[in-house]
C-alpha positions in Angstrom: 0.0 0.0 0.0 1.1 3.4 -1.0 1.0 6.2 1.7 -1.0 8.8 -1.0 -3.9 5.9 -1.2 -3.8 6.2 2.8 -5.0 10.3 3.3 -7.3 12.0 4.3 -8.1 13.4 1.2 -8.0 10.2 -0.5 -10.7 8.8 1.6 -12.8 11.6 1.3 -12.3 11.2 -2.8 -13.6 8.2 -2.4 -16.3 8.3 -0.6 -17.4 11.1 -2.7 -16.9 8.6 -5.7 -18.7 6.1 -3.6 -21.8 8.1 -3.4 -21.5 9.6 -6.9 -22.3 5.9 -8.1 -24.7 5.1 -5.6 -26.8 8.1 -7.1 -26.0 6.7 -10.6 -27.1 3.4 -9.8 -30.3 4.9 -8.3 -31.0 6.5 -11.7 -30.2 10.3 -10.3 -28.2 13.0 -12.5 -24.4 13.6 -11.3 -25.2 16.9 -9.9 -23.2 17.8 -6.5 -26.9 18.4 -5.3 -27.8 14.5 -6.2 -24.2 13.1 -4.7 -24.9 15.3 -1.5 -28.3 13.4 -1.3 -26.7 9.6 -1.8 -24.5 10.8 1.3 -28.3 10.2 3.4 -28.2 6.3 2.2 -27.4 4.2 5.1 -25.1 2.0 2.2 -22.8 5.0 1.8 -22.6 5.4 5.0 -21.6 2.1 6.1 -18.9 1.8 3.4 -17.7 5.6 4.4 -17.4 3.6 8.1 -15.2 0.8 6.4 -12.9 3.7 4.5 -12.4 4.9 7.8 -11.5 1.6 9.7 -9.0 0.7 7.1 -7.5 4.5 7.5 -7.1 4.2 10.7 -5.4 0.5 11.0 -2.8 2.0 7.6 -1.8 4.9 10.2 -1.5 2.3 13.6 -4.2 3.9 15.2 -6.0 0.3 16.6 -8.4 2.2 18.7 -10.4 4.5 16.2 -9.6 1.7 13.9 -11.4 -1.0 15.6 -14.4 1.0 17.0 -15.2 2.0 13.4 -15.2 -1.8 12.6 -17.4 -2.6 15.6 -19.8 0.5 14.5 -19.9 -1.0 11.2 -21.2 -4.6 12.6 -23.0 -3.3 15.0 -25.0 -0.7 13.3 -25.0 -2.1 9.7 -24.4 -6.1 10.0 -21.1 -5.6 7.6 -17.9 -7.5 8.7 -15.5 -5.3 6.5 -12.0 -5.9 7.8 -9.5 -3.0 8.4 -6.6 -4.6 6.4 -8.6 -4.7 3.2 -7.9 -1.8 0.9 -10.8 -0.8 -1.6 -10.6 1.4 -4.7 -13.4 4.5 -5.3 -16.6 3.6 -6.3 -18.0 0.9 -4.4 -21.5 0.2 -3.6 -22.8 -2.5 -1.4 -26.6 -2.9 -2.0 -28.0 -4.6 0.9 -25.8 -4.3 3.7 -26.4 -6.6 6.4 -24.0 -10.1 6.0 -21.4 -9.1 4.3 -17.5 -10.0 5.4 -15.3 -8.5 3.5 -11.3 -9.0 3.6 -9.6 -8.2 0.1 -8.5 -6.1 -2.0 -11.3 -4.8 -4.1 -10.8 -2.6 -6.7 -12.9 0.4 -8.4 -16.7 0.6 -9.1 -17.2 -3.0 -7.9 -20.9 -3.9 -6.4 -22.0 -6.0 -4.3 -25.9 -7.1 -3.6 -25.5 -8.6 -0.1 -24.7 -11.5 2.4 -21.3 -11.6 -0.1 -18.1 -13.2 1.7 -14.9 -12.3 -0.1 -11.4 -13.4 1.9 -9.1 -15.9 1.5 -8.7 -19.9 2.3 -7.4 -19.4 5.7 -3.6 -19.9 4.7 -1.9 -17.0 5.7 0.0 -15.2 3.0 0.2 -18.1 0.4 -0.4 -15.3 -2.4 -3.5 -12.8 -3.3 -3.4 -10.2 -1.0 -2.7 -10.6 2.5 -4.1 -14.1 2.2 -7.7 -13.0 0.3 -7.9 -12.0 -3.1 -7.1 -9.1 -5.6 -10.8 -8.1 -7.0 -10.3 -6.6 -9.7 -12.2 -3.5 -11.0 -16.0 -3.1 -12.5 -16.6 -6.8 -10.8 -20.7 -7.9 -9.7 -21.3 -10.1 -6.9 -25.0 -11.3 -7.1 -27.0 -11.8 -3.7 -25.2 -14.6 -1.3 -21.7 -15.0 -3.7 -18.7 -15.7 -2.3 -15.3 -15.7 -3.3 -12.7 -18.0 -1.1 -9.7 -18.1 -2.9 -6.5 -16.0 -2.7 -6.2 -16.3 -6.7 -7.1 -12.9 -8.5 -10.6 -12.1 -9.9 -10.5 -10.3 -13.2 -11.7 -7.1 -13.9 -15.5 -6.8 -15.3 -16.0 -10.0 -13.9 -19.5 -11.1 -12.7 -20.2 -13.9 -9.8 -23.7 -15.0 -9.9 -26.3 -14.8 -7.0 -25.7 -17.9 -4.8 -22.1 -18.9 -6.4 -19.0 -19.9 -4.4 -15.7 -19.3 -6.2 -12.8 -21.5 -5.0 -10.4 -20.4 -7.7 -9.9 -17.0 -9.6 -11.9 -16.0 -12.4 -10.4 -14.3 -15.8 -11.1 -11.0 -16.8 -14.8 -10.5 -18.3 -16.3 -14.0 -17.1 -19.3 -14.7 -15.7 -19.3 -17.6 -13.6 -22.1 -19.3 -11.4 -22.8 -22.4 -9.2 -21.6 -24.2 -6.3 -18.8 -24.7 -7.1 -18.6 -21.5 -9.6 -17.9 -22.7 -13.2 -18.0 -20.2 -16.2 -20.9 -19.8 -17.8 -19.5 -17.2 -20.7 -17.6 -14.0 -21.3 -19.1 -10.7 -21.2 -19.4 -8.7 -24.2 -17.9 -5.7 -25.2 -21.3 -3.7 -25.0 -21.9 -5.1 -21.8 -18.3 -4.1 -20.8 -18.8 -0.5 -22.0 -22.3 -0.3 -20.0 -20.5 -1.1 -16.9 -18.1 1.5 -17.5 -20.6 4.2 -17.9 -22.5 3.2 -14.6 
């Protein structure tokens, strides 16, 4: 981790970002007015809270660190894990069940009750033990991903799926165990990109 991606200002960026695609998602214009608004959802909130429990364990300070993480599982039923690091941009739909311990990158989203960490190894490879998201990736409603292998960028994880292994860039994938189901299109790829 870089010391500019642990500021102040970076945080604030991205939680700005955070909300600026929550209001997107929602169908709102990007007008300051409409980002200032998505700043009410409890989902921005709660990812705000998670920003600033990561900040705080990157600068050693365990106590602010850990009562943001409490906060967060206490007020909003998300497990996110100070020594993840997540890019700008995400939004996590339904809140409550989530445990979250990766490194996730920008615009991903997430519909709910989604676990994302490693296989328990230690530092085997991924990151920190759990795995390198990559960016623009979907998790439906209950996916999981428990692997430390890398999950490509625009990739999508069907509701219900449990990824064991990594999954290239573009895939969509589903099941129990998660098996690739076909690659995404490059209209579908631009469509994310524009969300």
């Amino acid at each position: 981790m870089s010391a500019e991606t642990h500021t102040l200002r970076n945080v604030f960026f991205c939680i700005w970002e955070d909300a600026a695609r929550k209001g997107r998602q929602m169908g709102r214009p990007a007008t300051k007015l409409s980002i200032v608004r998505s700043f009410m959802s409890i989902n921005v909130i709660a990812v705000a809270i998670f920003r600033l429990s990561i900040y705080f364990c990157a600068k050693g300070l365990w106590l602010p660190s850990m009562f943001c993480y409490y906060v967060n599982i206490i007020a909003f039923g998300i497990d996110g894990s100070p020594y993840s690091e997540i890019g700008p941009g995400l939004v996590v739909v339904h809140l409550v069940g989530n445990v979250l311990h990766a490194k996730i990158g920008r615009n991903c989203t997430l519909f709910g009750r989604n676990g994302i960490g490693g296989k328990g190894k230690g530092n085997t490879g991924g990151w920190r033990g759990g795995p390198v998201v990559g960016d623009h990736v979907t998790l439906g409603f209950g996916a999981c991903i428990i692997t430390d292998q890398p999950i490509g960028d625009h990739a999508m994880i069907g509701a219900g799926s449990w990824c064991f292994k990594g999954v290239p860039e573009r895939a969509i994938v589903g099941g129990l165990p998660a098996e690739l189901l076909r690659f995404k299109t490059g209209e579908e790829v631009q469509a994310e990109i524009d969300s």
